[in-house]
DOMI-772585 format. One record per residue (C-alpha): residue number from 1; x, y, z; residue in three letters. Coordinates in steps of 0.1 Angstrom, whole numbers, always signed. Example, Ala and Ser with C-alpha at 12.3 -4.5 7.8 and 13.67 -1.06 7.14 Angstrom:
! DOMI-772585
- seq:xx:yy:zz:type
- 1:+123:-45:+78:ALA .
- 2:+137:-11:+71:SER .
This chain:
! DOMI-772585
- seq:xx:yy:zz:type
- 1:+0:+0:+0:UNK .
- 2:+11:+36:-5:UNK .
- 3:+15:+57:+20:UNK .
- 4:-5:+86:+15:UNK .
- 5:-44:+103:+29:UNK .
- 6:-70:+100:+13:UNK .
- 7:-71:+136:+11:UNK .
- 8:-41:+143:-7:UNK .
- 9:-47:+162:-44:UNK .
- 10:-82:+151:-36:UNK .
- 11:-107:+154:-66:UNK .
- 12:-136:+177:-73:UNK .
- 13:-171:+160:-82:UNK .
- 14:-175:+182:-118:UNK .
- 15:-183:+163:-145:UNK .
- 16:-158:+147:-168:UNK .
- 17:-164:+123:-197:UNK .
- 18:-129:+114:-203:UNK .
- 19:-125:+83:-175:UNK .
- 20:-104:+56:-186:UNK .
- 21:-117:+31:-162:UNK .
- 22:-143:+28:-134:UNK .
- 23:-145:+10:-99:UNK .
- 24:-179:+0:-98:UNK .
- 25:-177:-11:-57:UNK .
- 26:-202:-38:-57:UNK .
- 27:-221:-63:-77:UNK .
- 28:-259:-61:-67:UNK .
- 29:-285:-48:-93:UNK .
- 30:-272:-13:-96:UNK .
- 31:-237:-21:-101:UNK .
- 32:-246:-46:-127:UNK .
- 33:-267:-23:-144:UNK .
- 34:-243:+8:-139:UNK .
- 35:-221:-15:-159:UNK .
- 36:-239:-33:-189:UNK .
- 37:-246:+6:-194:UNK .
- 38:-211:+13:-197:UNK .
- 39:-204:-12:-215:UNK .
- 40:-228:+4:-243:UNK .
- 41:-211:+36:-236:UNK .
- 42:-175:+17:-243:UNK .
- 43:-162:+27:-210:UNK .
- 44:-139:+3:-191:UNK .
- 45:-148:-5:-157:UNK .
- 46:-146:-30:-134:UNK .
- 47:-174:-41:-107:UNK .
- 48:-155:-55:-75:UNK .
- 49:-177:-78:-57:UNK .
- 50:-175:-91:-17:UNK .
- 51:-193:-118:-21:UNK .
- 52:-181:-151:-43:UNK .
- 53:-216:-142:-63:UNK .
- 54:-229:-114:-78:UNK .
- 55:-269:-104:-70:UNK .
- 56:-270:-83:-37:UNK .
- 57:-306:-83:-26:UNK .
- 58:-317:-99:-58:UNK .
- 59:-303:-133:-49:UNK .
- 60:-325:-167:-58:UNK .
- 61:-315:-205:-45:UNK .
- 62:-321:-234:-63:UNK .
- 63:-328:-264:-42:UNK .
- 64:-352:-297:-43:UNK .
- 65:-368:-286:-77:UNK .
- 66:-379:-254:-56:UNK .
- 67:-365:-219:-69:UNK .
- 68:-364:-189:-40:UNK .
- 69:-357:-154:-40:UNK .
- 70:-335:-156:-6:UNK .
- 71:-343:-121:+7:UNK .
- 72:-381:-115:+0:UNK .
- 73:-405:-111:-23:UNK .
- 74:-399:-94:-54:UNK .
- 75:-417:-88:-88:UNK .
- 76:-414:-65:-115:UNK .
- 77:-436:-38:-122:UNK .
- 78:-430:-1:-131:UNK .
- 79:-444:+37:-142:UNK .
- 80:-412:+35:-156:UNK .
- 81:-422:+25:-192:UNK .
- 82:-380:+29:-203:UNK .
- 83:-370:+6:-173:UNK .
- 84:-398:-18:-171:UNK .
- 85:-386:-19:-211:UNK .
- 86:-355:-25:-204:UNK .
- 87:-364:-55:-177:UNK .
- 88:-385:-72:-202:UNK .
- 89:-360:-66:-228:UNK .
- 90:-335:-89:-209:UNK .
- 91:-356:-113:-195:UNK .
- 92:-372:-120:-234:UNK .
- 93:-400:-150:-232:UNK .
- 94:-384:-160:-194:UNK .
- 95:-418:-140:-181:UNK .
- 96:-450:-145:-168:UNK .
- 97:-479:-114:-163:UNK .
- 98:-496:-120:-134:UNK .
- 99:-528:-100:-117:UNK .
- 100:-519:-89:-80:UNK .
- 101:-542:-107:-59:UNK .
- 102:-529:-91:-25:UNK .
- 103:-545:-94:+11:UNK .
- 104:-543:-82:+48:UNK .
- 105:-548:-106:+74:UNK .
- 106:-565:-90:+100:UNK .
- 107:-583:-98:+127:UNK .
- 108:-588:-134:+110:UNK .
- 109:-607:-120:+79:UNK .
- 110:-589:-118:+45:UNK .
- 111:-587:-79:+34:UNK .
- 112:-579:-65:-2:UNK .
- 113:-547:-46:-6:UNK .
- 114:-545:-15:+2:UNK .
- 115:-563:-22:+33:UNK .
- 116:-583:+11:+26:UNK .
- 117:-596:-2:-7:UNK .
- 118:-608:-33:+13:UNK .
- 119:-633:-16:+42:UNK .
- 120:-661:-40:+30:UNK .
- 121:-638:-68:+44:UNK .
- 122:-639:-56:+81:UNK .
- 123:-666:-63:+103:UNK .
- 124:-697:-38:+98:UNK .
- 125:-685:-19:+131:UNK .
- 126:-647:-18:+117:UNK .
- 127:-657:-10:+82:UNK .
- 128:-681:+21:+97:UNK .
- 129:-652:+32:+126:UNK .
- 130:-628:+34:+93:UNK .
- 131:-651:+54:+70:UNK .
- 132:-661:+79:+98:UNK .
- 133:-629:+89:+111:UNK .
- 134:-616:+92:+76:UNK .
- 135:-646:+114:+67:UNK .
- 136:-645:+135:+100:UNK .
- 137:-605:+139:+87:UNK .
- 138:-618:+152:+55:UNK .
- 139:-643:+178:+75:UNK .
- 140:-613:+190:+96:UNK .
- 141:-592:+192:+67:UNK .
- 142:-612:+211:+44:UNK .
- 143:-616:+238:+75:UNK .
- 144:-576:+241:+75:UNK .
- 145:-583:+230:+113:UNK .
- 146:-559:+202:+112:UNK .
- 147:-521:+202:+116:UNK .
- 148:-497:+188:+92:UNK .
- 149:-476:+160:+94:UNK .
- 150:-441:+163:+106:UNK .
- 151:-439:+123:+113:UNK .
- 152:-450:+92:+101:UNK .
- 153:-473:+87:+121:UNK .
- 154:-491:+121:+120:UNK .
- 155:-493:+115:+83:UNK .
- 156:-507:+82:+90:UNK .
- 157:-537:+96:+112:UNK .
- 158:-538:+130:+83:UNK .
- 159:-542:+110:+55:UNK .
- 160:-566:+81:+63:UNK .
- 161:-583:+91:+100:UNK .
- 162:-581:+68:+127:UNK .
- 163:-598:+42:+119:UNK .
- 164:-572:+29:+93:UNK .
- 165:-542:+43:+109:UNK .
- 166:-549:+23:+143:UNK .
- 167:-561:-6:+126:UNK .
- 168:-531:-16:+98:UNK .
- 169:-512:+13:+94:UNK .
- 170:-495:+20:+125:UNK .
- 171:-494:-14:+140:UNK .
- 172:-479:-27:+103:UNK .
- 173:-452:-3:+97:UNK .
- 174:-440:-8:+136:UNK .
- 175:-442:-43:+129:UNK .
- 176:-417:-42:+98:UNK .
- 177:-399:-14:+107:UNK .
- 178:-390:-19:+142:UNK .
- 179:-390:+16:+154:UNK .
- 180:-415:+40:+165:UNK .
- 181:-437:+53:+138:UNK .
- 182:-438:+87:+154:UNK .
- 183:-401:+87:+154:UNK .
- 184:-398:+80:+112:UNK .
- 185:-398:+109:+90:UNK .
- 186:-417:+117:+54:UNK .
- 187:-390:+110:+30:UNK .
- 188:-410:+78:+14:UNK .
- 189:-444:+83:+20:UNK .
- 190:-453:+83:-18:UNK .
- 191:-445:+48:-15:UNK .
- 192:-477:+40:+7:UNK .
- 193:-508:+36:-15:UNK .
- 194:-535:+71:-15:UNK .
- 195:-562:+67:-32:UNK .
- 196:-592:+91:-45:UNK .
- 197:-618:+96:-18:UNK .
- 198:-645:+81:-39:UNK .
- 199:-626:+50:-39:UNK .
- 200:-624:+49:-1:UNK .
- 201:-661:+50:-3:UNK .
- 202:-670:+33:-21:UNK .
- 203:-649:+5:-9:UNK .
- 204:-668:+5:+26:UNK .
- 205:-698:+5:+4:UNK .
- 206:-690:-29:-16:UNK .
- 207:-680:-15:-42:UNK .
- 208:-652:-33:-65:UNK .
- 209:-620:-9:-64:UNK .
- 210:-584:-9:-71:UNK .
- 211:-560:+12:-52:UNK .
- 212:-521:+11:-62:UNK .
- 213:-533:+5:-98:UNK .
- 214:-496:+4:-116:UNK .
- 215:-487:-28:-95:UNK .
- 216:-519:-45:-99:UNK .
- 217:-508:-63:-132:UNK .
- 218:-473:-78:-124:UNK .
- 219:-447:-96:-145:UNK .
- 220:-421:-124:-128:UNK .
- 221:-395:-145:-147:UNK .
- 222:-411:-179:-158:UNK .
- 223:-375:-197:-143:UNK .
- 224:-351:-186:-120:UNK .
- 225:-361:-168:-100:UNK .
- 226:-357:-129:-93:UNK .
- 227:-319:-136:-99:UNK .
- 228:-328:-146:-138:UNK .
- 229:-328:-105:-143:UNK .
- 230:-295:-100:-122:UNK .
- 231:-279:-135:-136:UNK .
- 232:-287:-120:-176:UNK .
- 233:-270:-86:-168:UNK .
- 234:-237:-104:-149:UNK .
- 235:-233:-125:-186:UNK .
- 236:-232:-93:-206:UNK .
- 237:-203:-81:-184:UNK .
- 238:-188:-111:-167:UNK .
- 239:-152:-103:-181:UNK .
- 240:-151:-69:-158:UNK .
- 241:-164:-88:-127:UNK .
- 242:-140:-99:-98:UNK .
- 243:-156:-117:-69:UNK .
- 244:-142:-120:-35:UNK .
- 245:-125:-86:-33:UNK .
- 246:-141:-74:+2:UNK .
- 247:-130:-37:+0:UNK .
- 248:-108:-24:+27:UNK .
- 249:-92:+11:+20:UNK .
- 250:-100:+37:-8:UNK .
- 251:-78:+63:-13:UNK .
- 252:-72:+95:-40:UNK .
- 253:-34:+100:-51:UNK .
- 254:-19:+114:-76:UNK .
- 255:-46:+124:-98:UNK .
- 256:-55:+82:-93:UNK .
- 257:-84:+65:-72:UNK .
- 258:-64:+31:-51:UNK .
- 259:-89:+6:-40:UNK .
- 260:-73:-25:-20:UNK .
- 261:-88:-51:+0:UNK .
- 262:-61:-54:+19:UNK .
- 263:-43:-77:-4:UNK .
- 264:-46:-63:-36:UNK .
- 265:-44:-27:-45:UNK .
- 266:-61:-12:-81:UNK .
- 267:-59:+19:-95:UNK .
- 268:-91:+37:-113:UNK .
- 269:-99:+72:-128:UNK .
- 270:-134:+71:-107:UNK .
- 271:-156:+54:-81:UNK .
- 272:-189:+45:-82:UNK .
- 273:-199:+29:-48:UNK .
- 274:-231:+7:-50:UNK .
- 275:-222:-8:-11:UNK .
- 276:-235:+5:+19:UNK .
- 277:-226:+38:+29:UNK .
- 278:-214:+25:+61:UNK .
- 279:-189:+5:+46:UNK .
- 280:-177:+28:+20:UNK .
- 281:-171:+57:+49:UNK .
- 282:-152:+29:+73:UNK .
- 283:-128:+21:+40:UNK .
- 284:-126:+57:+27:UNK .
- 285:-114:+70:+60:UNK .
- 286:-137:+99:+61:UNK .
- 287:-137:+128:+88:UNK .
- 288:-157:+125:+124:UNK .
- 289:-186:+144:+112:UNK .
- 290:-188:+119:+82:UNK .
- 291:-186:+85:+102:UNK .
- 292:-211:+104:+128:UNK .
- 293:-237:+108:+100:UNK .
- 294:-232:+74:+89:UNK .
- 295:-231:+51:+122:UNK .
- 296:-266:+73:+130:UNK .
- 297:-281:+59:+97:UNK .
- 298:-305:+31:+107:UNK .
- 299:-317:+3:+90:UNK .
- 300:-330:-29:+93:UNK .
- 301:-322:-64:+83:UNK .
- 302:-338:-94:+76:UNK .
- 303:-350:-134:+77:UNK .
- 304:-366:-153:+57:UNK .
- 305:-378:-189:+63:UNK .
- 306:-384:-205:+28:UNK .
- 307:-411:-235:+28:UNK .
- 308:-421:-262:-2:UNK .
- 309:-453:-279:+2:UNK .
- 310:-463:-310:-8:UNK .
- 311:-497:-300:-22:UNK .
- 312:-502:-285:-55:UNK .
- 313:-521:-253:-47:UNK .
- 314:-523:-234:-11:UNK .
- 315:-544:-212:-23:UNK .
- 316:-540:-181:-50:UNK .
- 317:-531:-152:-29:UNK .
- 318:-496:-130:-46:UNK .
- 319:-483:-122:-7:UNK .
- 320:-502:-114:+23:UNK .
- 321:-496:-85:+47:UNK .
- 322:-494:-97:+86:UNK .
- 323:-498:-69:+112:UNK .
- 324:-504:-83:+145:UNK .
- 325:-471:-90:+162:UNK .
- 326:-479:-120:+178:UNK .
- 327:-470:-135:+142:UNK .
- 328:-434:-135:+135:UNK .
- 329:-436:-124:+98:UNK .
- 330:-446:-93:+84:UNK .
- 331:-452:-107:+49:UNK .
- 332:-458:-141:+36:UNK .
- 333:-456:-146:+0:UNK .
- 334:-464:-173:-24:UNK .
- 335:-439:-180:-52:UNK .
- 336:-454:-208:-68:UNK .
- 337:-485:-184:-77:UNK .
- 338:-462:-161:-96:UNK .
- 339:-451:-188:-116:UNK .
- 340:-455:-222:-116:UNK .
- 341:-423:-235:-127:UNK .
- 342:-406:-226:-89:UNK .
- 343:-418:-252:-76:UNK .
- 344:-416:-295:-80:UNK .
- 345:-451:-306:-100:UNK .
- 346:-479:-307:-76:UNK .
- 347:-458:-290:-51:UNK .
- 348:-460:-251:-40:UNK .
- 349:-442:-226:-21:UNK .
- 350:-441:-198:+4:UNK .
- 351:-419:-172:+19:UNK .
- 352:-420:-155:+51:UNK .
- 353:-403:-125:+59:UNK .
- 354:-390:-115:+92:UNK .
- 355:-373:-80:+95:UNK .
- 356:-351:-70:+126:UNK .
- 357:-317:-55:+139:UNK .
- 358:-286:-76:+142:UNK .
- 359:-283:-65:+176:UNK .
- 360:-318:-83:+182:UNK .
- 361:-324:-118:+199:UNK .
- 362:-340:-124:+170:UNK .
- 363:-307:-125:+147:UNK .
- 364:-290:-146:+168:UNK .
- 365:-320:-173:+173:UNK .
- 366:-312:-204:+155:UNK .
- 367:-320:-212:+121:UNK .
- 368:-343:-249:+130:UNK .
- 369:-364:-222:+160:UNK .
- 370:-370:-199:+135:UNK .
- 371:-389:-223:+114:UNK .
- 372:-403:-239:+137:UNK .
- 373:-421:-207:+149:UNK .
- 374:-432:-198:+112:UNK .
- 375:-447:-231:+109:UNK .
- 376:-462:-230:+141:UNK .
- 377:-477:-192:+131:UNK .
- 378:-486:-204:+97:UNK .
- 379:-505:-232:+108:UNK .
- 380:-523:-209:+138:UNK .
- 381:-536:-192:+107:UNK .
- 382:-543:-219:+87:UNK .
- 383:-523:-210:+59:UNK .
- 384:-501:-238:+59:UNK .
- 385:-505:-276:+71:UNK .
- 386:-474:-289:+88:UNK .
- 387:-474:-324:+77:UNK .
- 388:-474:-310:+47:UNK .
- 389:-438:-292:+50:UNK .
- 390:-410:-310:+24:UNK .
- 391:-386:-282:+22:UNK .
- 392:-371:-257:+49:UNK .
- 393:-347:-232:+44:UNK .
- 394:-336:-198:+64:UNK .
- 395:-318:-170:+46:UNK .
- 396:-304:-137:+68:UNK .
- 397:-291:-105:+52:UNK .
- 398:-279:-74:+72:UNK .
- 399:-289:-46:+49:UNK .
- 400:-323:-50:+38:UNK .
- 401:-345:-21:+44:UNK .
- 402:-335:+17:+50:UNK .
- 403:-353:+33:+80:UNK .
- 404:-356:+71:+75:UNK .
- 405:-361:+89:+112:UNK .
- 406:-361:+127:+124:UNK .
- 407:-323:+133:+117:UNK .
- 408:-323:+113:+86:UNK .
- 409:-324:+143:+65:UNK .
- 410:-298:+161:+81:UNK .
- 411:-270:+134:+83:UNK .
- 412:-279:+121:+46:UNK .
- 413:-267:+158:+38:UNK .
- 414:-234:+159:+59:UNK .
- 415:-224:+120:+37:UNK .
- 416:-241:+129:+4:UNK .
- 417:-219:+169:+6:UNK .
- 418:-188:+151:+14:UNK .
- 419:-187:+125:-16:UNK .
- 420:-201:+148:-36:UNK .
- 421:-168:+167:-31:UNK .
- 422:-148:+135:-33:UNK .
- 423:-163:+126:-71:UNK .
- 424:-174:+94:-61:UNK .
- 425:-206:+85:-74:UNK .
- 426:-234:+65:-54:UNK .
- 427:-260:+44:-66:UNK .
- 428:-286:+19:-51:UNK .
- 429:-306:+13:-19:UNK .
- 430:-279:+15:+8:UNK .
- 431:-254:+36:-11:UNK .
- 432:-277:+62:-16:UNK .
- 433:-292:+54:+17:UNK .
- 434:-330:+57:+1:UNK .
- 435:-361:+30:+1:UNK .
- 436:-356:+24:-37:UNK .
- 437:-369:-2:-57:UNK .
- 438:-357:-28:-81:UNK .
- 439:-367:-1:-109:UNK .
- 440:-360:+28:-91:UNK .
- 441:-322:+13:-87:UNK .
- 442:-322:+9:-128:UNK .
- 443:-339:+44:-133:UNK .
- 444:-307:+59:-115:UNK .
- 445:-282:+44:-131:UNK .
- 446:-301:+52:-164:UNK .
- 447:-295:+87:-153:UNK .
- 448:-263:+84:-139:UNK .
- 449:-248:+74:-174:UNK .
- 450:-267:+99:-194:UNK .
- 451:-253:+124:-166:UNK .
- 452:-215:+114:-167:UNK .
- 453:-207:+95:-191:UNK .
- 454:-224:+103:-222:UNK .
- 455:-206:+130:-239:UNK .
């Protein structure tokens, strides 16, 4: 290793098309995709990967005929007609459309997704406690009498009444996020479905509606998994890829980026980080302030317990939304619905997601006790029959969701100020430290390119 800061000759963030070749730190979906871009732009780059695999969060196992994606459920959908495009385009005849058939399991009784544009599900009294408070809301709001929202769960109780906030709202979000609603900030709000008034409604009233209306029809790739979209972009640039390079030490010299993993040191003309922010401040050597910002970022991360059933259909629900506590998972999904080549004939599947902190009991609770207490919860709710059960397998993954509280704002700033003054570029869920999605990820490296490297 040189001996030399980080700081030394350090470099400014203005743009430059002239790079003659690119760390891309990190092979998930948005380094992959930063770099089957670049390889249409005919820029050399290299993607350096921790992990003996590339696929981050997008990861699928193959075991027993059954195909998983290890770290919940995903499918593909998208405003985004250029990215949703561009998925298809890859994927080619490995898809399947599927109509979102989405529930809430509460209080025993199966409710349509979005919970709001389900009222007609609840009990009469629930149903009429929902559409009251949300119409009282509306009376107060119209008289500019009610306060707006500086936290999540003042939004919660602006937006829908009480009714809806006490019964799934609240209790769901604490569930998968783990921290105090009242403590989360606004930044991804859009992200929770809103619909129209009259939709609300009329969906106490009985009346057939559809809230969240650009995920409703769904595609999902016919084999392989999630991974089949990640696995088709590693082909196109497999001869840039090096696996099992855990990055240690970054470091500007010389008018030259070093990036080492404590072994091997390689020199680039620019850094685009897709890994966590944490990690890329520990390796980068950043100032107090920086590393402050960074270790205050929370997050959460997560199990999943992966079941095959011997039984051809468990019934035709997409995933189902769990927000009483006293059940382990949040979500349960069912793969084998989204296609039916994931799963062994006359076999199906199901995935249960379990979020939490690694400093949590529930990280350190063995894999076979995990299980056993989905099994048990899934067979409380008569979802799943136990005798049934042919397959079991439990999957972890440290960063899995991004947890925006009161000071998220600020210390995003103090990290996102100090690489933009480095030049290096972030991109994805936990480098940009934002709740993105699998299109969202594309969409800004899409923009990323057309940004820097396209003259």
């Amino acid at each position: 290793m040189r001996n030399s800061s980080e700081s030394k000759n350090s470099p400014t963030a203005s743009r430059d098309v002239s790079f003659q070749k690119i760390a891309i730190l990190g092979g998930g979906l948005s380094g992959l995709t930063l770099g089957y871009l670049l390889t249409q732009e005919g820029t050399d780059f290299e993607i350096l990967e921790k992990e003996s695999y590339c696929g981050g969060l997008m990861q699928s196992i193959k075991e027993d005929g059954f195909t998983f994606d290890c770290f919940g459920s995903h499918i593909i959908f998208s405003k985004d007609k250029e990215v949703l495009d561009l998925i298809l385009y890859l994927l080619g005849e490995n898809t399947i459309k599927n109509r979102r058939n989405t529930k809430v399991l509460y209080n025993n009784r199966y409710v349509k997704y979005p919970f709001e544009n389900g009222l007609a599900d609840l009990s009469k009294e629930e149903n009429f406690e929902c559409i009251y408070y949300f119409i009282q809301n509306l009376i107060i709001k119209e008289k500019e009498a009610l306060k707006k929202p500086d936290n999540l769960k003042e939004w919660f109780y602006h937006t829908f009444g009480k009714g809806i906030a006490e019964k799934y709202l609240i209790p769901y979000n604490e569930k998968i996020w783990k921290f105090q609603v009242e403590k989360m900030g606004l930044n991804w709000v859009e992200r929770i479905p809103d619909p129209p008034v009259g939709d609300i409604i009329k969906s106490s009233l009985g009346i057939e509606t559809e809230g969240y209306t650009h995920q409703l029809l769904f595609y999902y790739p016919k084999v392989g998994g999630i991974e089949a979209i990640t696995r088709l972009l590693e082909i196109r640039v497999e001869k840039y890829v090096t696996t099992n390079y855990d990055i240690t030490k970054l470091k500007y010299e010389d008018g030259k980026w070093f990036v080492c993993n404590g072994k091997v040191e390689k020199p680039f003309d620019k850094i685009v980080s897709t890994i966590p922010i944490q990690k890329l401040v520990a390796a980068i050597d950043a100032p107090k302030e920086v590393k402050a910002a960074a270790t205050a970022l929370k997050y959460n991360s997560l199990i999943t317990v992966m079941l095959g059933i011997n039984k051809e259909k468990v019934n035709d629900i997409s995933w189902l939304y769990i927000p009483d506590k006293k059940t382990l998972a949040h979500r349960v999904s069912f793969p084998s619905n989204y296609s039916p080549y994931v799963a062994p004939f006359n076999k199906s599947s199901v995935l249960a997601e379990i979020t939490c902190n690694i400093e949590d009991n529930m990280w350190k609770i063995k894999d076979e006790e995990i299980t056993e207490r989905v099994i048990s919860d899934l067979e409380q709710l008569r979802i799943i029959n136990k005798k049934d059960i042919c397959f079991a397998k439990v999957k972890r993954i440290e960063y899995a969701y991004v947890i925006s509280d009161l000071d998220y704002n600020d210390n995003l700033k103090i990290i996102k100020n100090y690489f933009d003054e480095t030049g290096i570029g972030l991109l994805g869920r936990f480098a940009e430290f934002k709740y993105l999605n699998m299109d969202a990820c594309i969409r800004n490296a899409l923009n990323y390119v057309k940004n820097y490297f396209v003259s």
